[in-house]
C-alpha positions in Angstrom: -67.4 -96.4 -152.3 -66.1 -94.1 -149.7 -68.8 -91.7 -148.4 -69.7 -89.2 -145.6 -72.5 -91.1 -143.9 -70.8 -92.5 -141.3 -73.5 -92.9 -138.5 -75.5 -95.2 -141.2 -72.6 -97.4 -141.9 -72.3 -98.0 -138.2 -75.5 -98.0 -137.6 -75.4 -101.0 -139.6 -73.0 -102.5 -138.1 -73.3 -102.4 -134.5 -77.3 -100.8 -133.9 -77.5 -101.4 -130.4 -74.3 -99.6 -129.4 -74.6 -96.3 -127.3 -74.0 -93.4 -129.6 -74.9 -89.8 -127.8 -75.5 -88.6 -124.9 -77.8 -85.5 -124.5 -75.8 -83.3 -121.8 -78.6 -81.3 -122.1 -82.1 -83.3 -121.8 -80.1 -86.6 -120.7 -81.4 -88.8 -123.4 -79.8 -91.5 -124.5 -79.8 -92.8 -127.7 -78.3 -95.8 -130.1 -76.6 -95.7 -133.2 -80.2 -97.5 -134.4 -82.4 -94.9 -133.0 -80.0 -92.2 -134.2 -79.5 -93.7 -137.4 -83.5 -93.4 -137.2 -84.0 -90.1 -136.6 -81.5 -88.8 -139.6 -83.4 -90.6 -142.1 -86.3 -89.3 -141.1 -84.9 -86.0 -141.5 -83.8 -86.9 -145.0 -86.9 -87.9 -146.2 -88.5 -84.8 -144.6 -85.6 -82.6 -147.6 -86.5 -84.5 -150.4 -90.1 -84.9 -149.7 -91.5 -82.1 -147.5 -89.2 -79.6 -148.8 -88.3 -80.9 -152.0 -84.7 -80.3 -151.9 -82.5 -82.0 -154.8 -78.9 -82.9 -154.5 -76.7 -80.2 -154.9 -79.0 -77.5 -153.0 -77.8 -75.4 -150.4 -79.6 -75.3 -147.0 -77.9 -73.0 -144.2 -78.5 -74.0 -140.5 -78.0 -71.8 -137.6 -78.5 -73.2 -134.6 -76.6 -74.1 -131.0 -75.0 -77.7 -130.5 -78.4 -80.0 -130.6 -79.2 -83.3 -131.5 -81.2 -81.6 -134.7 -77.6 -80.6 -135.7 -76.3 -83.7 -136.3 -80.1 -84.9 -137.8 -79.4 -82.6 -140.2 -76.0 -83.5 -141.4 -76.1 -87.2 -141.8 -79.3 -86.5 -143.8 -77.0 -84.3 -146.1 -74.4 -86.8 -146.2 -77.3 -89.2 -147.6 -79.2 -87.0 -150.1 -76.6 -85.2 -151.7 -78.3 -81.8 -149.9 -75.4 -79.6 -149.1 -75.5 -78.1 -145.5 -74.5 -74.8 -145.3 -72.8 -74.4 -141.3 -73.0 -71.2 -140.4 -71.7 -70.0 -136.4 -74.5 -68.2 -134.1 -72.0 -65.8 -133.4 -71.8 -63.5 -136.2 -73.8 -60.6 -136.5 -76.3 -60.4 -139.0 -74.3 -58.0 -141.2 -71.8 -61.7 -141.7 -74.0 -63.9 -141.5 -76.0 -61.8 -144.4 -73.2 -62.1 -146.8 -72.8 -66.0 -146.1 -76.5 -66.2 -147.0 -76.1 -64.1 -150.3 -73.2 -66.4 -151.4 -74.3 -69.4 -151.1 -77.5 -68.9 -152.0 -79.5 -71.4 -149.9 -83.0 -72.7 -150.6 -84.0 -72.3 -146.9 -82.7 -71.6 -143.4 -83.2 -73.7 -140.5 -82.3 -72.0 -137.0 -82.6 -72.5 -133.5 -85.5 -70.5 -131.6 -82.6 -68.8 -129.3 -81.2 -67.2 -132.6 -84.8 -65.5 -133.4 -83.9 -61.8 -133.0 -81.2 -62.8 -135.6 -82.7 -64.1 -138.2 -85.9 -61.4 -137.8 -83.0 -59.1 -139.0 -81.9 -61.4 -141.5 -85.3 -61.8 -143.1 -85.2 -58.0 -143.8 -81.9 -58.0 -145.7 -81.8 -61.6 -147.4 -84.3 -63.5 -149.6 -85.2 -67.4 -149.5 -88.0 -69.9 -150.2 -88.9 -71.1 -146.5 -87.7 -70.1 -143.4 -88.1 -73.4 -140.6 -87.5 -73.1 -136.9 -86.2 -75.4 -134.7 -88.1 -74.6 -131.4 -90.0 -71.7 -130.4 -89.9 -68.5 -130.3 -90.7 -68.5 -134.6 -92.3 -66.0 -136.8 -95.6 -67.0 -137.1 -95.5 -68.1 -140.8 -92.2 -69.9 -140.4 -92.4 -73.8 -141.0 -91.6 -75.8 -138.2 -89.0 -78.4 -138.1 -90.6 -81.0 -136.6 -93.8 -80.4 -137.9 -91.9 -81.3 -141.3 -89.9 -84.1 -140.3 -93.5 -85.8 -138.6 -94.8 -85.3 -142.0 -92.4 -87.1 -144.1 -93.7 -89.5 -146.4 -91.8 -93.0 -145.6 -91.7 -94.0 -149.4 -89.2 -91.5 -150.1 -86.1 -93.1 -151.2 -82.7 -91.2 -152.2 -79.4 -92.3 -154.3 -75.9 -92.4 -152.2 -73.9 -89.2 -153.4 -70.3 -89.9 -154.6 -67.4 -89.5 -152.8 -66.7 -86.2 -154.9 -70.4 -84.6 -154.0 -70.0 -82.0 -151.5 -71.8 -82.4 -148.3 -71.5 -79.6 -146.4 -69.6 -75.9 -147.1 -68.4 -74.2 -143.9 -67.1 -70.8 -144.4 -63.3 -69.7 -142.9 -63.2 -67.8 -140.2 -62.3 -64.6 -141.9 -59.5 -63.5 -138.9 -58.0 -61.4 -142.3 -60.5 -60.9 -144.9 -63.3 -61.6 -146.4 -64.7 -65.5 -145.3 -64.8 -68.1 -148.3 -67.4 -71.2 -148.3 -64.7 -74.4 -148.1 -66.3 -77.4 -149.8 -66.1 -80.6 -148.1 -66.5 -83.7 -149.9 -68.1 -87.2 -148.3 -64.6 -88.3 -149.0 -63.0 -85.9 -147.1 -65.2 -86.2 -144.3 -65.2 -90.0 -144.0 -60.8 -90.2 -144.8 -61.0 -87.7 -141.9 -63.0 -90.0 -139.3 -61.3 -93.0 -140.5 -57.7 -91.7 -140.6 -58.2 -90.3 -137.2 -59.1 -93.5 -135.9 -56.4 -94.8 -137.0 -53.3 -92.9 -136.0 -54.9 -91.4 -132.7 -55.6 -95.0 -131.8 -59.5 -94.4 -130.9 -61.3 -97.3 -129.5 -65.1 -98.7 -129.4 -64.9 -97.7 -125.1 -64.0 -94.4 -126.0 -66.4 -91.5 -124.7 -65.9 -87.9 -125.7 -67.5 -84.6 -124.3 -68.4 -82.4 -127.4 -68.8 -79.0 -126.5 -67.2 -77.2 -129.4 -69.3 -75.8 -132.2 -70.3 -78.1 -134.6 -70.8 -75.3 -137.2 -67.1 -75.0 -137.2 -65.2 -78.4 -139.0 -63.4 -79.4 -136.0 -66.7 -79.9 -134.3 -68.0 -82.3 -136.5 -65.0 -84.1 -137.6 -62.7 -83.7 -135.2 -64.1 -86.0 -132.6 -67.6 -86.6 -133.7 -67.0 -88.3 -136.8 -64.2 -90.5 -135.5 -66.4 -91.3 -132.5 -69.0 -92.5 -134.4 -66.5 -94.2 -136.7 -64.9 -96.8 -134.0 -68.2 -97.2 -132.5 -67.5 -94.7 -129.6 -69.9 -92.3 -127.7 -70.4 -88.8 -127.6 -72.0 -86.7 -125.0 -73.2 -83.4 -126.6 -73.2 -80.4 -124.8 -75.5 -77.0 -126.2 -72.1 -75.0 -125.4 -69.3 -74.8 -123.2 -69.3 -74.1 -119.4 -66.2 -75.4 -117.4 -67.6 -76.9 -114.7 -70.3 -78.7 -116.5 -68.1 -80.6 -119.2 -65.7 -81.2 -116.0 -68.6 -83.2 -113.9 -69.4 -84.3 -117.5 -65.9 -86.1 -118.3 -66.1 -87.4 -114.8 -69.7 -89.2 -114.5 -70.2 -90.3 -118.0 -65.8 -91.2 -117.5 -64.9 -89.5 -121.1 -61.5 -90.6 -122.1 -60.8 -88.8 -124.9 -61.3 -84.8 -125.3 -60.9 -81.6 -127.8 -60.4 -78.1 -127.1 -59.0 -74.8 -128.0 -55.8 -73.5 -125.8 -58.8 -71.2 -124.4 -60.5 -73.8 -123.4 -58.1 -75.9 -121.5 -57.2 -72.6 -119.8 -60.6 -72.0 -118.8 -60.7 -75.4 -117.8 -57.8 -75.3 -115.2 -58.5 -72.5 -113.6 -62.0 -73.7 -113.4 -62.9 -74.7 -109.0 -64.6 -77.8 -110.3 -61.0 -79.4 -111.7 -60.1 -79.5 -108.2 -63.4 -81.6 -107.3 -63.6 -84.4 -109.9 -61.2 -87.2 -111.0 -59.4 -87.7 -114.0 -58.2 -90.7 -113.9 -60.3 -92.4 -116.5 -58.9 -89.4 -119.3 -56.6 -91.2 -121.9 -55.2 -87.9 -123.2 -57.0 -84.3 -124.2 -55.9 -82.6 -127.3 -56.0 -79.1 -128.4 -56.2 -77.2 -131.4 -57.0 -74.2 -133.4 -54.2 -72.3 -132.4 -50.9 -72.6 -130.9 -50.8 -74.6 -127.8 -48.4 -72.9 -125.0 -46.6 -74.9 -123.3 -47.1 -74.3 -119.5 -50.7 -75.6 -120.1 -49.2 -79.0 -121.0 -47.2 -79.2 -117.9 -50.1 -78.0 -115.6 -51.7 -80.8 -117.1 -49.0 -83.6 -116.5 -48.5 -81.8 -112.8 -52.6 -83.6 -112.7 -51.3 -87.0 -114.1 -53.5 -85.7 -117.6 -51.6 -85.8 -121.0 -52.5 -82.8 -123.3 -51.5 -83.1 -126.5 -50.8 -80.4 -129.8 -52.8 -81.2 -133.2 -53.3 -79.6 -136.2 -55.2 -79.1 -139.0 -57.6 -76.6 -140.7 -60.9 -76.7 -142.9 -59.6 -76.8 -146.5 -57.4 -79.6 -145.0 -58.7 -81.6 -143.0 -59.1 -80.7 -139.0 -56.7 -83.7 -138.2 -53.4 -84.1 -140.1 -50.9 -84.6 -137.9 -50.6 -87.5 -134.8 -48.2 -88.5 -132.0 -48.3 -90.7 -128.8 -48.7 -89.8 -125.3 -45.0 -90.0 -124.6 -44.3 -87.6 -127.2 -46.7 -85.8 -126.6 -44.3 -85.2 -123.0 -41.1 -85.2 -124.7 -41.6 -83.4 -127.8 -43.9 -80.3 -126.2 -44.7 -77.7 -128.5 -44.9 -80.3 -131.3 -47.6 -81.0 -133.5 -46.4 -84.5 -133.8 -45.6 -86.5 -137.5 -48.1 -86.4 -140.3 -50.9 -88.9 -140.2 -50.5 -92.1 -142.5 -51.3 -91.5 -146.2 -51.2 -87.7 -145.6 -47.5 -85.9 -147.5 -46.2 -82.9 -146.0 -43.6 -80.5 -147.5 -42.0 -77.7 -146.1 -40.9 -75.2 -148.7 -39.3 -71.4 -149.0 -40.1 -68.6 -151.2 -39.2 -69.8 -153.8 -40.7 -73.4 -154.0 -38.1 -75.0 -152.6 -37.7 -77.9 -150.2 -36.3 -76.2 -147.0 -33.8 -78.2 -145.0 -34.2 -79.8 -141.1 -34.8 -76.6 -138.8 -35.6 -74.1 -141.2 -39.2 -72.7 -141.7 -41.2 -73.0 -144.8 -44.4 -73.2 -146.0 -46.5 -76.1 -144.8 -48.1 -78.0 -148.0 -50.0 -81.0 -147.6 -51.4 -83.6 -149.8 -53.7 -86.9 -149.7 -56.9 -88.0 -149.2 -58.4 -85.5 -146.8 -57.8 -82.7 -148.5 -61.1 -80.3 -149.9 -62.2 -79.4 -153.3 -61.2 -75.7 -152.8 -63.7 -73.0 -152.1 -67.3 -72.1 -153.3 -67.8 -70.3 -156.8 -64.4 -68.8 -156.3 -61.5 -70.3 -158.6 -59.1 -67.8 -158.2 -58.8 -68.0 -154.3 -59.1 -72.4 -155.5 -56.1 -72.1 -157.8 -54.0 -70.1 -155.0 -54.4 -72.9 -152.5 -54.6 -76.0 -154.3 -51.9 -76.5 -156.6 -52.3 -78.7 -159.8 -49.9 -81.3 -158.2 -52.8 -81.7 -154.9 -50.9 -79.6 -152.7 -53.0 -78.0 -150.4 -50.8 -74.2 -149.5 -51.9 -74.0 -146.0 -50.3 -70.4 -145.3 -48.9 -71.9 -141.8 -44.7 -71.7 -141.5 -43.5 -74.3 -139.3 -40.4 -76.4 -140.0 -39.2 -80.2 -139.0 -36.8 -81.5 -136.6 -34.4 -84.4 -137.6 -36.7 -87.0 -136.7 -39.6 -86.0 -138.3 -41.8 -84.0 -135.6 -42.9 -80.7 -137.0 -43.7 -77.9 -135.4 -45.6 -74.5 -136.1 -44.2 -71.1 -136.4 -46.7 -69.5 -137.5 -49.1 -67.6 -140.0 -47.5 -66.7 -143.6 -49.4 -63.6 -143.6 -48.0 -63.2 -139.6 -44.6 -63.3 -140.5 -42.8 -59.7 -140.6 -39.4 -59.1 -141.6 -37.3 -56.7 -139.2 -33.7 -55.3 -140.4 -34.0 -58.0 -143.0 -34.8 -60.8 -141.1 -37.7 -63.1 -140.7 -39.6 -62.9 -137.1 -42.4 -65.1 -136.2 -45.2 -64.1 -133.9 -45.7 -67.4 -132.2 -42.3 -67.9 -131.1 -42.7 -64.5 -129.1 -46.0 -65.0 -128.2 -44.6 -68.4 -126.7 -41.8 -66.5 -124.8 -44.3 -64.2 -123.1 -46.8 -66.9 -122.0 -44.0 -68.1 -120.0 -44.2 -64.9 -117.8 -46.0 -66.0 -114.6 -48.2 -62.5 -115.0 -48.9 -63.4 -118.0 -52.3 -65.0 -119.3 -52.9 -64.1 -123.0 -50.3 -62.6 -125.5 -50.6 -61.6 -129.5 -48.0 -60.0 -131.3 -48.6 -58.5 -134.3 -45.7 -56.7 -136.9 -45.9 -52.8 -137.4 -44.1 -50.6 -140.2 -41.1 -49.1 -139.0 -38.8 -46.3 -140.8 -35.7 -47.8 -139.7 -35.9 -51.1 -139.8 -39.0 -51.6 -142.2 -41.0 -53.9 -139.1 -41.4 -54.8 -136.0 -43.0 -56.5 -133.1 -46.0 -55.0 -131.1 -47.2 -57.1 -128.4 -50.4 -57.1 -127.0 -50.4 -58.3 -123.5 -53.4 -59.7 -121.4 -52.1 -60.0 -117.2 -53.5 -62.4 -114.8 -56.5 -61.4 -112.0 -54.0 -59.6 -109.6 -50.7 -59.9 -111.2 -48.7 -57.0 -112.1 -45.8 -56.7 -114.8 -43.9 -53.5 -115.6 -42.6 -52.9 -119.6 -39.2 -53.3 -118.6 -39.8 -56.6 -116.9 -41.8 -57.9 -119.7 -39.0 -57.7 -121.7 -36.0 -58.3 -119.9 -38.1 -61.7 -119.6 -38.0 -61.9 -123.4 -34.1 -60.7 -123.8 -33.7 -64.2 -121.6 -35.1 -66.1 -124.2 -35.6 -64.4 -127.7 -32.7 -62.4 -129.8 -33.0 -58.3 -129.4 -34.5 -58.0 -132.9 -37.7 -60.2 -131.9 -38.1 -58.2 -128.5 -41.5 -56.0 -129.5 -40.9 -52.3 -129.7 -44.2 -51.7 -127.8 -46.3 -53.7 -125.3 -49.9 -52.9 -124.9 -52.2 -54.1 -122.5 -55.2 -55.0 -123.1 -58.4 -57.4 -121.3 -58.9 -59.5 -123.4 -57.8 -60.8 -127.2 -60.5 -61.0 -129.6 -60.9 -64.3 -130.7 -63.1 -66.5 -133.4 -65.4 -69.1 -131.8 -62.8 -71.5 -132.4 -59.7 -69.4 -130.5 -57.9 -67.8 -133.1 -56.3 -64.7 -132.4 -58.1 -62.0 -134.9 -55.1 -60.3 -135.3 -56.9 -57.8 -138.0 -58.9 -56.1 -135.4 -55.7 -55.8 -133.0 -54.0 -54.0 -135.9 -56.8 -51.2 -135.5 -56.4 -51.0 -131.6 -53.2 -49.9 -132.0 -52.3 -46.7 -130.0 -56.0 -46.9 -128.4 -54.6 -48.6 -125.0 -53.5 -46.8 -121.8 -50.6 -48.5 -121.8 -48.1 -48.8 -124.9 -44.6 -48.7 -123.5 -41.2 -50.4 -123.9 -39.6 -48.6 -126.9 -36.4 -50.9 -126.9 -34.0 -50.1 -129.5 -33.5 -52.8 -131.6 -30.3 -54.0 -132.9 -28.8 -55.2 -136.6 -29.5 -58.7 -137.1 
């Protein structure tokens, strides 16, 4: 039966492996000893707490080794963790609480003057910290797990059971709790290990949140699947994951396009080698270009994925050598996973034209959290998961992204996508961040307005800015204004909130280059 626990299975396998590596404390553990420490923690939910299957329990809390504790425990009681990211204010975090309706909250001490706020607003059975400072009344964590009784026993959920719900990031709405199956999570880990050709020497750096899906199963899961090991980091500073790839040699890493730009213009990159790195891979938004030839210019392949949390974080897979000569790809769909492109209309769209991306298979979630309606408008009754991303396929397979449905604007009656002008303006050597979002317009119902983040030191004019995109893009996708901002707010996991760029408009300084546009 295909389930989530994947640290127990190779636990039992191959005990005396290394499994993790504590970037922060320098421990060291086994796949035994972490296999170890999870059941404890299960026994200390059904016992201790006397949590059933099927009960929520919401954890806020940085990257730790707790984290993961706390997750294979759910994946072996049928407890379902409820992820939530130490980044939101109370005010979201408040409403995540109130829908899912967990039976307690566990949190990290560093997260204390959050959940004192919380605790006024929302109601649950126990509150349990993870370190100090606590509320004096709070249970603590390893009080409880110390205290679990060992004859506590627990039946194996079925594939089907949720084991954790992670909410969507919410960059245009209100954020819905995704339910991810065992199955899910253990196609995912396997499937990745698979077509991304993992290996038992592999060695990641985690540094991404694990709240978010792509922490967990991204990398983590896979990791653990081929018998791998993963150095966790609390968060993400440059220079320590760089002199961590180099002295624990990682070979394999994920990131955000924010990330691996932070990266590079880190000093450290400079300082430590990188010879021992198979390939990096990115995700969560569009990757541009010029980052994967600063890479190769270091001898370092950087690769596009692609994936999302009612999907499954990894869908799609391609080689080091594509990853070179098909740039701006997000490579072919994994093994077992179908992929359509379609229009409008429900139609199959033909090579080079943008549709819809639907996929189907295995990996795919069981829709969203006492909320049917939002279910039944992404997964259709065939399996088709509606992602809302356009993209479209070349002749030989390789697909690439356009862009968000809901991105899209039309302009004198023709279809524009954000990324491909985003894309263009990232080329700009003054340029280090770009959005572009569509605005009404009287004449020619929408167009493009670009918001525009420069370089330390580097200057570009309006006009300049877009003669550089008359080079490259039709007149029609040239925005009508260019604003400059310092910095584009993004989710934790480096999407563009393109909602809260909508309400900046007019507010910069600098909102020039009215160009006319011209009929399609």
């Amino acid at each position: 039966m295909l389930h989530g626990d994947i640290l127990g299975e190779r636990a039992r396998v191959s005990p005396d492996r290394p499994a993790l590596v504590d970037a922060s404390t320098g421990a060291r553990l086994t796949y035994a000893e972490l296999d170890e420490r999870a059941s404890r923690c299960a026994r200390a939910l059904l016992g201790e707490l006397g949590l059933r299957p099927g009960d929520r329990l919401a954890l806020l809390a940085h990257n730790r080794l707790e984290y993961i504790d706390l997750f294979f425990a759910a994946a072996r009681t049928g407890v379902v963790l409820v992820t939530l990211g130490y980044r939101l204010t109370p005010a979201e975090l408040e409403y995540m609480l109130e829908d899912s309706a967990p039976r307690a909250l566990i949190y990290d001490g560093a997260l204390a003057s959050t959940v004192r706020e919380l605790r006024q607003q929302v109601q649950l059975e126990r509150w349990i910290a993870l370190d100090e400072p606590a509320a004096p009344a709070d249970l603590r964590h390893h009080e409880v797990v110390a205290r679990a009784d060992g004859g506590v026993t627990w039946d194996r959920p079925g594939p089907e059971d949720t084991l954790c719900m992670i909410y969507t990031s919410g960059t245009t709405g209100r954020p819905k709790g995704v339910l991810l199956p065992g199955r899910m999570f253990a196609w995912n880990a396997y499937n990745t290990v698979i077509n991304w050709q993992l290996r038992e020497d592999d060695v990641t750096a985690v540094f991404t949140p694990l709240y978010h899906a792509a922490g967990m199963s991204a990398f983590l899961a896979p990791i653990f699947a081929i018998g791998g090991t993963v150095v966790l980091h609390r968060d993400f500073d440059p220079a320590e994951v760089l002199r961590t790839i180099e002295r624990e040699r990682c070979t394999v890493v994920l990131g955000v396009p924010t990330i691996f730009k932070m990266l590079l213009d880190c000093p450290e990159l400079g300082r430590v080698s990188l010879d021992h790195v198979r390939w990096l891979i990115s995700g969560g938004a569009p990757l541009p270009t010029y980052l994967v030839q600063a890479y190769a210019e270091r001898g370092v392949v950087l690769k596009q994925g692609f994936g999302m949390t009612e999907v499954g974080v990894n869908c799609f897979t391609m080689s080091a050598e594509e990853a070179r000569s098909r740039s701006g790809s997000i490579g072919k769909p994994m093994m077992f996973t179908e992929a359509r492109l379609l229009d409008e209309g429900g139609r199959d769209v033909q090579i080079g034209e943008v549709g819809e991306l639907l996929l189907r298979g295995p990996h795919v979630s069981n829709g969203y959290w006492q909320n049917p309606e939002a279910t039944a408008a992404a997964l259709d009754e065939e399996g088709w998961l509606h992602t809302g991303d356009l993209a479209r396929r070349d002749g030989d397979g390789f697909f690439y992204i356009a862009g968000r449905r809901k991105e899209m604007f039309i302009s004198g009656g023709v279809n524009v996508y954000p990324a491909e002008i985003e894309a263009a303006l990232l080329q700009h050597p003054a340029v280090q961040d770009a959005a572009v979002v569509g605005v009404p317009h009287p004449k020619w119902g929408e167009v493009g307005h670009a918001f525009v983040v420069l370089r330390p030191g580097a200057a570009a004019s309006d006009d300049e800015l877009s003669r550089h995109l008359l080079g490259r893009l039709a007149r029609f996708k040239v925005p009508r204004r260019i604003q400059r901002i310092d910095t584009l707010p993004r989710t934790a996991y480096g999407k563009v909130q393109k909602h809260l760029l909508l309400e900046q408009i007019g507010s910069g300084d600098n909102t020039g280059g009215d160009h006319e546009n011209q009929d399609p």
